[in-house]
N, C-alpha and C positions, 0 to 999 in steps of 0.2 A: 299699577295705575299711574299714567305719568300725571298727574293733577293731584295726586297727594303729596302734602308737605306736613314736614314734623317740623312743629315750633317748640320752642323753649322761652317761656314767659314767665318775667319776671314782675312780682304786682306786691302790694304792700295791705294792711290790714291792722284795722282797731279790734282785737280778739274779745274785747268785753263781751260782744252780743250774740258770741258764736263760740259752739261746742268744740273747739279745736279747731287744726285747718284742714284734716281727713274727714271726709263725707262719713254721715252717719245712718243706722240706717232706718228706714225711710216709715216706720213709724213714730221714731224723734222728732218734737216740736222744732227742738230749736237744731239747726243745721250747722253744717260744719263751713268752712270757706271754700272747702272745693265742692259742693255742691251746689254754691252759690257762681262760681266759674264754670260750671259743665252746666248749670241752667242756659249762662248765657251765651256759651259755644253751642251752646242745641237750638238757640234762635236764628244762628247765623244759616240752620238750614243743610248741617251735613248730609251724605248721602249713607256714610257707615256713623254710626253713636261712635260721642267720641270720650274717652274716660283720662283725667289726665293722671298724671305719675309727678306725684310732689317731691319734693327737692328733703326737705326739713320738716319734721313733722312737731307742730307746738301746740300745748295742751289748750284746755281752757282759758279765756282771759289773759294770755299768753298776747303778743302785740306783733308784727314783724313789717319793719322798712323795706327789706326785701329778701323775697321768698322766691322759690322758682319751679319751674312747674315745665315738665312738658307732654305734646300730645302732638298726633296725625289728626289731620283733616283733607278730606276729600271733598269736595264741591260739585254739586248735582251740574248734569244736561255739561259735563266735560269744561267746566269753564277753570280757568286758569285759578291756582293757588293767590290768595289774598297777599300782598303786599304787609311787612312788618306793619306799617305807619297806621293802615287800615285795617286789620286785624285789632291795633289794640283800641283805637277809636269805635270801631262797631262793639269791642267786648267789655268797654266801658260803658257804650252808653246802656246797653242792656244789662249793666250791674245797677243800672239807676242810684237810688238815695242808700244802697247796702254800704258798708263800712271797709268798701274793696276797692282798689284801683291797680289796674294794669299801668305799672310804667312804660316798658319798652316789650320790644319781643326780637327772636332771631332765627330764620329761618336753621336747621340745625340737618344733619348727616341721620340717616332712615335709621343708623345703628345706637346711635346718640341716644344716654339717660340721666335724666336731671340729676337723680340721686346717686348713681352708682362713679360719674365723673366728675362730679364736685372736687374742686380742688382741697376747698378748706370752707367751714361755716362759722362766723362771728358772730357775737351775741354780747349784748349792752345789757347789763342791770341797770336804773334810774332810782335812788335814794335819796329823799328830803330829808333834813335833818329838824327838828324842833318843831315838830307836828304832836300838838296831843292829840286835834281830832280832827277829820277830812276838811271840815269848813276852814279849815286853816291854810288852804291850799287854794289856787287861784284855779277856777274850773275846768282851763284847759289843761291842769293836770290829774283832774280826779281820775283815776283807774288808769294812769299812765305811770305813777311812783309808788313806792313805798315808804312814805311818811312816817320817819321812828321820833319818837319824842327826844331820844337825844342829842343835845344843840352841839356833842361836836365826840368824834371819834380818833382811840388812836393809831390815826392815818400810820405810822413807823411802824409797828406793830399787824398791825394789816398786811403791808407790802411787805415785812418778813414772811408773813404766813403765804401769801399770792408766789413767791418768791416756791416755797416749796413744794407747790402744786404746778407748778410750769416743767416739762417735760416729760418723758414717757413710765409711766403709774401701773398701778392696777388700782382703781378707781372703785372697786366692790362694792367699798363703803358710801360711795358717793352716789349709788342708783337706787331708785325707789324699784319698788319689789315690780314686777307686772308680767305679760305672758311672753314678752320676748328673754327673760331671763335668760332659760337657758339655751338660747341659739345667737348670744352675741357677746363678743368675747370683751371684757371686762377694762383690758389692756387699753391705755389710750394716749394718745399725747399730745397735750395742751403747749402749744405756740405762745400763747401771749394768755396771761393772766395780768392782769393791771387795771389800778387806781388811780384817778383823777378826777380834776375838779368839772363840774358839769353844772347845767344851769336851767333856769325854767325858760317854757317858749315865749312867755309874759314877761320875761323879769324883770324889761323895763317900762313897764305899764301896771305893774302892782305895787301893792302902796306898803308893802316892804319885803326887806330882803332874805329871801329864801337862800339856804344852805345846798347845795345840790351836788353828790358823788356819782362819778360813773365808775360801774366796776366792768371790765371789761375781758371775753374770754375768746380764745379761737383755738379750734384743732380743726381735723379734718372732719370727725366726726364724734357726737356724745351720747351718752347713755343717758336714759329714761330719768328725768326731773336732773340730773346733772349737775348743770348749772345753777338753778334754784338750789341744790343742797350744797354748792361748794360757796354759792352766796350768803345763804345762811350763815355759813359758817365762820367766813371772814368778818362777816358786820356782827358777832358772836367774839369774836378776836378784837373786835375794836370797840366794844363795850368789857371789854376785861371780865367778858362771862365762860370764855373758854381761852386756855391759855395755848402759846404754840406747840406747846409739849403736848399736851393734849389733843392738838389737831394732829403731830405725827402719828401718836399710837391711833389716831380712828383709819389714816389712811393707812396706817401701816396694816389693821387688822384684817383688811379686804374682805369686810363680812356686813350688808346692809343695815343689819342690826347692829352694830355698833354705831350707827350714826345718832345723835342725840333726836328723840322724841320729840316735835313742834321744832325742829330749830331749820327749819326748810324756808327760804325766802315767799311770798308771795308770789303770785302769777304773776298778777299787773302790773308788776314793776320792769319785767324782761321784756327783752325786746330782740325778735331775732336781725340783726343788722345787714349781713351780708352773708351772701353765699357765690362763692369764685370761681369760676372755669379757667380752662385753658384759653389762650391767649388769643390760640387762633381761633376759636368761635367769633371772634369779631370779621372775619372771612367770612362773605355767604357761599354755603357750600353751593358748587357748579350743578 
């Protein structure tokens, strides 16, 4: 059909209010974020259903700045493929008040997949430091951080540990148990593991000064809770509750059960950040 185009879309999302970003299925109350994007690609009126293929897949309460997604669409009575600009304009507004927004989009090659050409996917932890309890927090961070009551971490100690996690692992240790176990190979390698100083979106409008860490992680691609369990584990190193020696021997044991019991970061606090293609995607394909 010459009037079908494959897009690849990029859109952002508050994970608080939604079961993950994969569609769930369709006796579950609460929805995933891609069924809240294929709702409103089914308004625009295709001629074949259209189902899209996500980039990164993040759990629960889970957040991401941007995520990527792509799909074909055909357009009834032969009419020409939609326009980037107007694609993401009509697929916002039929996201109405949900907790989703299409950024950009790019028309993409028939062979083209979000997931499988991913260059590399980053991911942001967000940590407040001297929280006993949520009210302590200025509202436009609630369910955006992880608020630990301790007023201060040791940061040297931490980026030794991040320091030993950067490169190519076998990570065993570092995945929560689930049904892709065994068909994904454990092997991985982390680009950038890194701490720094980070900050609230109020923080200079609240009427005092919040502590704010970003931990920050990129490979090409991660195993199941991942990053929440290599987060745990550092902000675990910088309460002097697990020592570095002791973070060698869990990764070294490449076995999920040795990873410490409760010591998994929260959802709410990650943030999937970015997800990277190749260069020439910025070319509309001919």
């Amino acid at each position: 059909m010459n009037n079908s185009a494959r897009y690849l879309i990029f859109f952002q999302y508050i994970g608080t209010s939604y079961r993950g970003v994969v569609k769930v299925p369709p006796q579950q109350e609460t929805k995933g974020v891609q069924d809240h994007l294929e709702n409103a690609v089914r308004k625009l009126r295709p001629l074949i259903p259209v189902t899209l293929f996500i980039s990164s897949r993040t759990d629960t309460g889970v957040h991401a700045l941007s995520n990527s997604a792509h799909f074909d669409l055909v357009r009834t009575n032969d009419k020409p493929p939609f326009s980037e600009d107007i694609l993401v304009g009509a697929l916002n507004y039929h996201l109405g008040a949900e907790q989703i927004r299409v950024t950009h989009a790019r028309r993409v090659p028939a062979d083209f997949h979000a997931r499988f050409q991913a260059q590399s996917r980053t991911y942001v932890y967000r940590i407040a430091l001297g929280i006993s309890h949520r009210s302590q927090l200025p509202l436009t961070e609630s369910d955006l951080c992880w608020g630990l009551r301790d007023t201060a971490l040791d940061m040297e100690a931490m980026r030794d540990a991040a320091a030993m996690l950067v490169g190519t692992h076998d990570f065993s240790s570092f995945r929560a148990v689930n049904s892709d176990l065994p068909f994904k190979s454990p092997i991985k390698t982390m680009d950038v593991v890194g701490i720094q100083p980070g900050s609230s979106f109020v923080q200079a409008h609240f009427h005092r000064e919040i502590l704010f860490w970003e931990l920050t992680f990129r490979s090409r691609s991660f195993l199941y809770k991942q990053v929440r369990r290599m987060t745990g584990a550092l902000v675990a190193v910088g309460q002097r509750r697990l020592s570095i020696s002791r973070l060698k021997e869990i990764l070294e044991a490449r076995d999920s059960m040795a990873y410490p019991q409760g010591l998994a970061a929260p959802a709410h606090g990650l943030f999937l950040k970015e997800v990277e293609y190749d260069l020439q995607l910025k070319q509309r394909p001919s």
